[in-house]
C-alpha positions in Angstrom: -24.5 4.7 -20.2 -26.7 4.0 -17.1 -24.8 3.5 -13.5 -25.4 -0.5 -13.9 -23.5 -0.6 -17.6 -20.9 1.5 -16.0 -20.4 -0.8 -13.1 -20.2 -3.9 -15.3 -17.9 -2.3 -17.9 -15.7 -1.0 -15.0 -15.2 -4.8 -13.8 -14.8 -6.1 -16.9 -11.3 -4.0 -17.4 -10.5 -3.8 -14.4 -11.1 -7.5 -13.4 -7.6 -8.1 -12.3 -8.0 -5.3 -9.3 -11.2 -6.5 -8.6 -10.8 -10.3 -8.9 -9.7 -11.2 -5.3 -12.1 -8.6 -3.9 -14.8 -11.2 -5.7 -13.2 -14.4 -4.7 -12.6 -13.5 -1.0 -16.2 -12.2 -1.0 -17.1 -15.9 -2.4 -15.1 -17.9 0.1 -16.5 -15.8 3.1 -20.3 -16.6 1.8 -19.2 -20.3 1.1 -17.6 -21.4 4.8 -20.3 -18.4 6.4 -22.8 -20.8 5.0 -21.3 -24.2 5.3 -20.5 -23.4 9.0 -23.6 -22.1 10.3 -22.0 -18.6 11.0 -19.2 -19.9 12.8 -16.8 -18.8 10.1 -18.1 -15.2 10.8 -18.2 -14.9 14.6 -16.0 -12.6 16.2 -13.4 -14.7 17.6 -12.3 -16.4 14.7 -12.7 -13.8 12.6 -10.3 -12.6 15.3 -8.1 -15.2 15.4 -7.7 -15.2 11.4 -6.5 -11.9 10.9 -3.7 -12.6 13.8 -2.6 -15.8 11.7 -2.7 -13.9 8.9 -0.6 -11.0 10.3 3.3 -12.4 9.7 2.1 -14.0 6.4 0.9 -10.5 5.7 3.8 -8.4 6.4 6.1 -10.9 4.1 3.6 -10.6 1.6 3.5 -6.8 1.7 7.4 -6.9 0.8 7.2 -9.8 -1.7 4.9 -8.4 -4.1 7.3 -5.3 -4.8 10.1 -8.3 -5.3 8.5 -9.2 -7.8 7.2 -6.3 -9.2 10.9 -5.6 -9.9 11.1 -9.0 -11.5 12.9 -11.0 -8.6 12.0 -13.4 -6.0 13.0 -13.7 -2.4 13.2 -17.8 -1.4 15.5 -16.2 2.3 12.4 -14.5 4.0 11.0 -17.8 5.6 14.2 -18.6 7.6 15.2 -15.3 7.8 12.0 -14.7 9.9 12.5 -17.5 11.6 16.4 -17.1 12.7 15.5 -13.3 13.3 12.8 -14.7 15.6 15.3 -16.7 17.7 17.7 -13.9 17.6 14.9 -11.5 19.5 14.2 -14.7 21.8 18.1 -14.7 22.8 18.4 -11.2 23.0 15.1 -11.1 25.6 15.8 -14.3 27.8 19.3 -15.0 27.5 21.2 -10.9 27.1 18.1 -9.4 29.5 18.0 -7.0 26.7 14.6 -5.1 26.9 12.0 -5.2 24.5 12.0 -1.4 22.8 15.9 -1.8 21.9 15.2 -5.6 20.8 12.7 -4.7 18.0 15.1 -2.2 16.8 17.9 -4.5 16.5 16.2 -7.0 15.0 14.9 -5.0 12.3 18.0 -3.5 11.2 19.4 -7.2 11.3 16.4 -7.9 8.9 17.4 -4.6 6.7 21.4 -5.7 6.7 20.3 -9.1 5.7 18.1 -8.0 2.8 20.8 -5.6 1.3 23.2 -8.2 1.4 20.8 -10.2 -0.7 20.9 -6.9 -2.8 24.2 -6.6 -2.9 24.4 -10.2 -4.6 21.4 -9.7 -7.0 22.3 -5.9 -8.1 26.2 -5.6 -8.3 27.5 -9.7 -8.6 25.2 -10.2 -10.5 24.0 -13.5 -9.0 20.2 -14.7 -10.4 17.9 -13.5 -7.2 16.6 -17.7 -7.2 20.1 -19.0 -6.4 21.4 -15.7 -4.3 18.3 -16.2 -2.0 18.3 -20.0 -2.2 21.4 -19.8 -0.3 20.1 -17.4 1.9 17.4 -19.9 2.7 19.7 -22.8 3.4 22.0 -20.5 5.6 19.5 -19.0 8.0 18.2 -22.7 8.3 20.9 -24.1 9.4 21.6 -20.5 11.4 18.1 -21.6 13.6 18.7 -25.1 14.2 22.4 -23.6 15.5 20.7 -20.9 17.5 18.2 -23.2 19.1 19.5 -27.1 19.1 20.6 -26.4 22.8 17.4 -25.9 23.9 15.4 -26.7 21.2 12.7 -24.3 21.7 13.1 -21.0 23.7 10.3 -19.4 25.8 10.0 -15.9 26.1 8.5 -14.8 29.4 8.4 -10.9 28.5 4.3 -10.1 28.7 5.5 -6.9 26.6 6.8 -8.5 23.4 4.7 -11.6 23.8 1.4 -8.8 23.2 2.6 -7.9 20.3 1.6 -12.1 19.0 -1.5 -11.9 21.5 -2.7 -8.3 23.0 -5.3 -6.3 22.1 -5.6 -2.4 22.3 -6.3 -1.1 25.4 -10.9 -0.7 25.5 -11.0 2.8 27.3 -14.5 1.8 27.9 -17.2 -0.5 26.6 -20.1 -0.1 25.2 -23.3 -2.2 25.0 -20.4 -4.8 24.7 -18.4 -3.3 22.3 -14.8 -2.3 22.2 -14.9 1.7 22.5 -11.6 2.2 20.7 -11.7 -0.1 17.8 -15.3 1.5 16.7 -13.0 4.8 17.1 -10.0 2.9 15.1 -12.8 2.3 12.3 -14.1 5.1 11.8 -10.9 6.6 11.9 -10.0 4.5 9.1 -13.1 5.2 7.3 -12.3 8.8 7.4 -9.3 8.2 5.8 -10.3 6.3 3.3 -13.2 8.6 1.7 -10.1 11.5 2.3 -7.8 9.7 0.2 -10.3 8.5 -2.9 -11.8 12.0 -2.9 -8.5 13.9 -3.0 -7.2 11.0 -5.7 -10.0 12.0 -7.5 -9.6 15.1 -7.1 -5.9 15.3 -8.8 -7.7 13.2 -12.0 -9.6 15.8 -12.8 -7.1 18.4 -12.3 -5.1 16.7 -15.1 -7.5 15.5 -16.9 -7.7 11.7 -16.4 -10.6 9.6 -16.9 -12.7 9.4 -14.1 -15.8 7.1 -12.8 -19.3 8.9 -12.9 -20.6 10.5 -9.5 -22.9 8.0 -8.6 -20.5 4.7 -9.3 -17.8 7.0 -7.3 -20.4 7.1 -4.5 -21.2 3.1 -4.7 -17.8 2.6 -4.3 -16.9 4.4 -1.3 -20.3 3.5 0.5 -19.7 -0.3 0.0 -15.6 0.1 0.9 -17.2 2.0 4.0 -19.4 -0.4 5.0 -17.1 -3.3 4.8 -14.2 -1.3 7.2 -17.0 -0.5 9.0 -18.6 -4.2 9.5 -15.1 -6.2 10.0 -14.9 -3.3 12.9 -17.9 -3.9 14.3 -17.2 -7.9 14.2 -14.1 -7.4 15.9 -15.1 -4.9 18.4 -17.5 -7.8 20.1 -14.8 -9.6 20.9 -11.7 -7.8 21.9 -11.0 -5.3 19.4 -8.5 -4.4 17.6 -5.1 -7.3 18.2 -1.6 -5.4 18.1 -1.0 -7.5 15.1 -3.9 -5.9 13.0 -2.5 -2.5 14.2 0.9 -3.4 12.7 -0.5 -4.8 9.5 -2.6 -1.5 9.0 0.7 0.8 9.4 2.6 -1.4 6.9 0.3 -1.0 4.4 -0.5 2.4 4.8 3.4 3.2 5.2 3.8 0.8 1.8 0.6 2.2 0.0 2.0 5.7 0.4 5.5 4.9 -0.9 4.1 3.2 -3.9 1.4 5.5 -4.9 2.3 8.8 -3.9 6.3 8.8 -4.1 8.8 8.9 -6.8 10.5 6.2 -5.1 7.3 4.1 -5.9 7.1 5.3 -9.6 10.8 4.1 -10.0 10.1 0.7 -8.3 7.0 -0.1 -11.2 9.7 1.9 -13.8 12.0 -1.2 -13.3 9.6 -3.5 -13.2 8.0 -2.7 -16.2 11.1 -2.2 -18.3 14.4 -2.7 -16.3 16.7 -1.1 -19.8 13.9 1.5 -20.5 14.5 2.7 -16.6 18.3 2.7 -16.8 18.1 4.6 -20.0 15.6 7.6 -18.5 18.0 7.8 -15.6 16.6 5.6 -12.8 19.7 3.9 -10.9 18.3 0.3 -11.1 20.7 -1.1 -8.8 19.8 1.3 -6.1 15.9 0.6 -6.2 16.9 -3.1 -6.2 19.2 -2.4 -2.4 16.0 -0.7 -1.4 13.6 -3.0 -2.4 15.5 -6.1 -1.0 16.4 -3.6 2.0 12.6 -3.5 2.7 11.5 -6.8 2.0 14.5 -8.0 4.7 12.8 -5.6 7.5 9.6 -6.7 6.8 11.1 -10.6 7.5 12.4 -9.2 10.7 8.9 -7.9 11.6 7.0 -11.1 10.4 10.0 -13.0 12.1 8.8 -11.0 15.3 5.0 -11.2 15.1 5.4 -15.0 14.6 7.5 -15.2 17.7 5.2 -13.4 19.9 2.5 -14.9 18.8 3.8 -18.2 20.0 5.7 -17.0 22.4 8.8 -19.0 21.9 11.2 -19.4 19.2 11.3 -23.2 17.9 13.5 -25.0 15.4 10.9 -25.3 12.7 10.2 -21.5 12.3 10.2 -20.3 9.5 9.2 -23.8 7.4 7.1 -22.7 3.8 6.9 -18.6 5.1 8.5 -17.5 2.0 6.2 -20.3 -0.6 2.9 -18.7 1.6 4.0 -14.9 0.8 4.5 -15.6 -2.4 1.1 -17.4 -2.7 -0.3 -14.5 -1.1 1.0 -12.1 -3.4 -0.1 -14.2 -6.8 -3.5 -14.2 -5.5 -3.3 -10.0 -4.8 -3.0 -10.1 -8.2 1.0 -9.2 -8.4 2.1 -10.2 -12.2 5.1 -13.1 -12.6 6.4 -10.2 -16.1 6.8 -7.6 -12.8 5.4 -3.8 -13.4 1.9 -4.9 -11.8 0.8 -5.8 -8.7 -0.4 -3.4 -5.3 0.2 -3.6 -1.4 -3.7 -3.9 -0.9 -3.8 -6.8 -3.0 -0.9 -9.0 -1.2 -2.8 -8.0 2.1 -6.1 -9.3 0.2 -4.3 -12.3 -0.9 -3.3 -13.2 2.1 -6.4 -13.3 4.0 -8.1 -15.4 0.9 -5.6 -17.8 1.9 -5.5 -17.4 5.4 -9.7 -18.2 5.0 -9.4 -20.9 3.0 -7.2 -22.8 5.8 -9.5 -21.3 8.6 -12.3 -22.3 6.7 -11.8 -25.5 6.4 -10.1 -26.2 9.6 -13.4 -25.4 10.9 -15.2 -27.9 8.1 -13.0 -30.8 9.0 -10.8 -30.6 6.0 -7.9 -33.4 5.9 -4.4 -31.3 6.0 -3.7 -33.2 2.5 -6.5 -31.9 0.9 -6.1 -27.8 1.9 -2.4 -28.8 0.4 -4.1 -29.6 -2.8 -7.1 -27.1 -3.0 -4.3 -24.0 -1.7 -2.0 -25.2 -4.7 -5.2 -25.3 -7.2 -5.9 -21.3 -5.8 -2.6 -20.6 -6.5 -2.5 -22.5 -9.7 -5.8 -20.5 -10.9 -4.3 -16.8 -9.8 -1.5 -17.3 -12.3 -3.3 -18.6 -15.0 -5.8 -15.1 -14.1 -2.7 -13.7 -14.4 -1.7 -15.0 -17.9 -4.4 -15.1 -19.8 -5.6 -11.1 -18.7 -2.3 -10.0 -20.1 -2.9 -11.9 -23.1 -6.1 -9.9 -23.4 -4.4 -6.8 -23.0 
């Protein structure tokens, strides 16, 4: 089998890990091309991946929801009263920023194993447990913030988090020193952890891609960390909220691939009895899971904040339907058992571009409504119809 053969095979079964790669690949060519190159300049490429960033983070913690088979419907409002509660705590309790963040997240945890709680020992269906949780934290915001109606935060500190970029050290011919550092950092790490995955196939003796396809793959991952680098360090670098993104999915990645923790969560999602039966405490993954995806609310409720710089009554509004967009198009399966941190953060930025994108081309709001809900719509039907295959 020549390396072309290979390469087409390889897609063909594994089209469901490769499918967004392809379609976010498509919609970057389409609006590069429709705007003249706008779409690909460094400041909105910029400004894309920091309204991506809370999306992201929810999206992150979603997809292992429903990898286990749930659904979280709380996260939206959740962000968003969590969001207020750090705007209190700053301008109203003078409580600094580095004990804020803290507090806020183990808010976010406590909220999301009270979720569990419901789900995993009442027994309550995670749609209605978490519908509640939606309509509380609602009407917990407008309580929070229908005295003022909209709270500005006047810390520089937090408000960075939304809006600063890493420090430059020094730049060169233009470009942001650190970033191309952060990149080829990243790169490093990358080719580290394919070769030493690799490495542990062989060692027990699972199929592996040829040499040369191996090679294709990690020059063309490469050259893609290395490009959206490059783009990024001509304008500012590196944002605080692509820093944070990175470490979530790294942190998440690790768990899910490398742990045993990660092999229970897919255990359960695949076959809840099965995992019961070999020993795996399903109720506890479920606290954890719901744990996590709670924290992650607090941080997307605290990157959404910054980023505005201001809480506001209307925070929140269609977070949780976006995350779970996000992670249907990562390629997350509605059974549960399938679905990878990379892909939700891939999902997300396919929708994040197809707003940005046509933002830029003019689009009528009514219209993204429709053509978002007709992405959705197709990922699902992906979905189906390669498990009916299989």
């Amino acid at each position: 089998m020549n390396v072309f053969q290979e390469a087409r095979t390889l897609i063909h079964e594994n089209i469901r890990d490769y499918g967004m790669y392809i379609a976010l690949f498509v919609i970057i060519l389409t609006f590069t091309f429709m705007t003249d190159g706008l779409f690909m300049s460094s400041r909105n490429i910029s400004n894309l991946l920091d309204s991506a960033g809370y999306i992201a983070v929810l999206a992150v913690g979603m997809t292992l929801v429903i990898v286990i088979r749930h659904i979280d419907l709380s996260v939206g409002y959740a962000a968003g009263f969590l969001g207020a509660i750090a705007a209190i705590l700053l301008t109203q309790a003078g409580v600094s920023v580095w004990l804020t963040i803290p507090i806020i997240l183990l808010l976010g945890i406590a909220v999301g194993l009270f979720n569990g709680v419901l789900i995993a020992q009442i027994g309550i269906p995670s749609f209605v447990a978490t519908l509640a949780g939606m309509l509380i934290f609602r009407g917990a915001l407008l309580q929070v913030t229908e005295k003022t109606g909209t709270i500005i935060i006047q810390d520089d500190t937090f408000n960075a988090i939304g809006n600063g970029y890493i420090p430059s050290l020094v730049e060169v011919n233009g470009l942001h020193l650190l970033s191309l550092l952060v990149g080829l950092v990243g790169i490093l790490l990358y080719i580290f952890s394919e070769i030493s995955t690799r490495k542990n196939k062989i060692k027990y003796d699972f199929e592996v891609v040829s040499k040369p396809i191996f090679a294709l793959k990690l020059i063309f991952v490469s050259g893609i960390i290395g490009y959206i680098t490059w783009i990024l360090a001509g304008y500012n670098g590196f944002s605080w909220t692509v820093i944070i993104i990175l470490l979530v999915v790294v942190v998440y990645h690790f768990l899910t691939t490398k742990t045993v923790l990660g092999r229970h969560i897919y255990a359960v999602g695949s076959n809840p009895e099965a995992a019961h039966l070999s020993g795996i405490n399903v109720k506890k993954i479920t606290y954890i899971v719901f744990g996590s995806m709670g924290m992650l609310a607090a941080l997307s409720g605290i990157l959404f904040t910054a980023r505005l710089q201001s809480a506001t009554t209307t925070a929140g509004t269609l977070f949780e339907l976006d995350a779970i967009a996000a992670a249907y198009v990562g390629g997350v399966s509605s059974a549960g058992g399938v679905g990878k941190v990379t892909g939700a953060i891939i999902g997300a930025i396919v929708m994040a571009s197809l707003s940005n994108g046509m933002n830029l081309l003019g689009v009528g709001i009514s219209y993204q409504y429709m053509i978002r809900g007709g992405v959705l719509a197709g990922a699902v039907i992906f979905d189906v119809m390669t498990r009916k295959k299989r």
